[in-house]
Steps between C-alpha positions, in 0.01 A plus 500: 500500500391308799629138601174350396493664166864374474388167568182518244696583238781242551179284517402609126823428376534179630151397370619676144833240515253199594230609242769508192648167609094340527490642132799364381436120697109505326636595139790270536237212586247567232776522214682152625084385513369645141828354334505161646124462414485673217807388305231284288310821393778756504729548207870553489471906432200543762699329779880703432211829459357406881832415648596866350240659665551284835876643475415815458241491801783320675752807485254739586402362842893403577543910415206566696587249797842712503330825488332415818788309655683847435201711609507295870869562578460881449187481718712299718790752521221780587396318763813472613546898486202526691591259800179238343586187621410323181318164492755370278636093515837413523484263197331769289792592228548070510150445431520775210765386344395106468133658407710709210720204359182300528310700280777514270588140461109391497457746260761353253398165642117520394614662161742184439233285600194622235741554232638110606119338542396639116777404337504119657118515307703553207747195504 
């Protein structure tokens, strides 16, 4: 492969890492949205059923955010083997890792927070 293909497929990946973490940021927001406006309308089962699916969506993207995270350092290390000077960031694995435990913690965050917001209807 040539540098510029290199480089256009680093490219990919990096927009694959920044697409999953768009998803995960625009589900997050309409779940902590539908539950805090709609904890008149939605009942008890319907909201733990949505905050199940949310989860569920939630664990797939972190795998998938891995996947790709995983996928760039082996591109990474071919570059590497091919003397590609990579347009990689020194804060890169940083910036993963705080995305990662960001995603995690909102996750269980937004989950806490529509279970919390029905069952203050309740009392």
């Amino acid at each position: 492969m040539s540098d510029a293909e290199y480089h256009e497929l680093y490219l990919i990946v990096l927009d694959s890492i920044s697409s999953v973490w768009e998803l995960w940021i625009a589900i997050t927001f309409a779940l902590v949205v539908a539950t805090y406006l709609g904890r008149e309308i939605l009942t008890q089962t319907l909201t733990k059923f949505v905050v199940l699916l949310y989860v569920m969506m939630s664990l797939v993207l972190i795998m998938r955010y891995v996947g790709y995270a995983q996928m760039n350092d082996d591109l990474l290390g071919r570059m590497h083997e091919a003397n590609v000077a990579p347009l990689e960031h020194s804060l890169a694995p940083m910036i993963f890792a705080i995305s990662l435990l960001l995603m995690i913690v909102g996750s269980l965050a937004t989950s806490w927070f529509s279970v919390w917001i029905q069952r203050g209807k309740d009392t």
